[in-house]
Each structure stands twice: as C-alpha cells, then as structure tokens.
C-alpha positions as CSV (number, residue, x, y, z in Angstrom):
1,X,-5.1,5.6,17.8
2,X,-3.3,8.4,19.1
3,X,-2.4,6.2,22.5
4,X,-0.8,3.8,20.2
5,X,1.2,6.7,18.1
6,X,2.0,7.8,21.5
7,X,3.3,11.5,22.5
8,X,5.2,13.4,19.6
9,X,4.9,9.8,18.1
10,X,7.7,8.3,20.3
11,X,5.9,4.6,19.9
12,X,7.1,5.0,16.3
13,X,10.0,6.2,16.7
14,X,10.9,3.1,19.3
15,X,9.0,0.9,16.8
16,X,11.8,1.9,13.8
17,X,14.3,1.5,16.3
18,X,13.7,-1.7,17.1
19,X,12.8,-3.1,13.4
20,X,15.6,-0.9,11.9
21,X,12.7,-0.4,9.1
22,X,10.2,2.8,8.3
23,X,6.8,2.3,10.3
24,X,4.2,3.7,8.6
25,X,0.4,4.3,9.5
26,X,-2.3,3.8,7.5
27,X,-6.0,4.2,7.8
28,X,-7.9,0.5,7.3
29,X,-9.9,0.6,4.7
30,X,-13.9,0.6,5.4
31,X,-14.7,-2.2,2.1
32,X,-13.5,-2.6,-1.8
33,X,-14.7,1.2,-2.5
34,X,-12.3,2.4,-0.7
35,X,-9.3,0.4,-2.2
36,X,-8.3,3.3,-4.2
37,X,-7.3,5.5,-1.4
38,X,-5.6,2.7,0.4
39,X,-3.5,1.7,-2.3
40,X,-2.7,5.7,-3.3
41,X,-1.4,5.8,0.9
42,X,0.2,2.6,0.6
43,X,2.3,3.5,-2.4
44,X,2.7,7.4,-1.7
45,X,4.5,9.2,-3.0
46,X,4.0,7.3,-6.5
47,X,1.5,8.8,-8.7
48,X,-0.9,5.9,-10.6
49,X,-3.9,6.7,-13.0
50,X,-7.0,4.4,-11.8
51,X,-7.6,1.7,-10.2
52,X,-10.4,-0.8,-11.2
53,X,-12.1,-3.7,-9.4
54,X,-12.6,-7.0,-11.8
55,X,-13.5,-10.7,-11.2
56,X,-10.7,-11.6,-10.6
57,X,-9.2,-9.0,-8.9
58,X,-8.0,-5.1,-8.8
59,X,-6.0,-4.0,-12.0
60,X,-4.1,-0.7,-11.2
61,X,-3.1,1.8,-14.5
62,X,0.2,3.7,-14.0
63,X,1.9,5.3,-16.4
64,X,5.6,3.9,-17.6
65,X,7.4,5.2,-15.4
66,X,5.1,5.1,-12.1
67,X,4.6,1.3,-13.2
68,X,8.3,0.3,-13.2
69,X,8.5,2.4,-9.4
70,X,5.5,0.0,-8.6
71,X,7.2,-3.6,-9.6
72,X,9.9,-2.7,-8.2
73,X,13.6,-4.6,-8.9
74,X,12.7,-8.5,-8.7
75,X,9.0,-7.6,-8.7
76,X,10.1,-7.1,-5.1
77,X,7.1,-3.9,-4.6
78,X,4.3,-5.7,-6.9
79,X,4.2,-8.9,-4.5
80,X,4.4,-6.8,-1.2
81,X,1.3,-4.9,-2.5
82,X,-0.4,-8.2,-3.9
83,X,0.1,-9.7,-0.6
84,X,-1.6,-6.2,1.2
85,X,-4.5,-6.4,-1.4
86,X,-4.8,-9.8,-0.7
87,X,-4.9,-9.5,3.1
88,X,-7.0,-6.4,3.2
89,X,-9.5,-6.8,0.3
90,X,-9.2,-10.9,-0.6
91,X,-8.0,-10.2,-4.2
92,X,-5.1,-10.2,-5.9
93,X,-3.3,-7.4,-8.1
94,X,-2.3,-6.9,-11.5
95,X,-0.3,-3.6,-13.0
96,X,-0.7,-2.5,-16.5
C-alpha cells in the first residue's frame, strides 16, 4: 500500500493532477459487517445515524439535514454510493 501511495504521497498528488479530481484512499472492506465503517469513510465528513442490512439491501438513517448532504443535487451522491455499495457488497442502497 505504501509503494502505491508513494513517498510523502507524490502518487496521489500526480494521480489528482492528472484526473483534475480528489483521490481518495480507502480501506476495502473485509464482508457486509463491515459496511458501516466503509460507508462512514466513503461519506466523511457527513455524520449518519445507523446503518442496517435488509433483504433487499442496506438502508442508511441520517438525520434531515445529513440525508439532503447524502442525495445530493440530482440525487447525484445517492447513485455514486449505490453504485459503490453495489460494487463492494452486491446490494443496493436506500436513505431514510
């Protein structure tokens, strides 16, 4: 990991460069019980209350505010996350 981060994390740096976009790095999750800290490192700094595993898929409770920072303008945030959930843990996402 810290070959790929390189020295004083110069990969990065190079890596935002050339995307003109924040990289950030985050640990992969180990299975579905630890969804809850991926998704709080995804989504830091925004603050949500629980996060719960159903049938059909993770349901996340955030608070008005917190929820509205999650969707994001055009739902733009809620189907980036959906489509990390998806990828990492092969379920979808719902906010209430």
């Amino acid at each position: 990991m810290s070959k790929a981060i390189g020295i004083g994390a110069k990969n990065i740096r190079m890596l935002q460069e050339i995307f003109g976009k924040r990289v950030r790095i985050i640990a992969e999750s180990s299975g579905n019980q630890d969804a809850e800290r991926f998704v709080r490192d995804v989504v830091d700094p925004i603050q949500f209350k629980s996060l719960e595993e159903k049938e059909d898929g993770f349901v996340l409770t955030a608070g008005s505010q917190s929820k509205a920072s999650l969707i994001g303008r055009n739902k733009r945030r809620l189907i980036e996350l959906s489509q990390i959930m998806n990828d990492s843990f092969g379920k979808g996402l719902r906010i209430v």
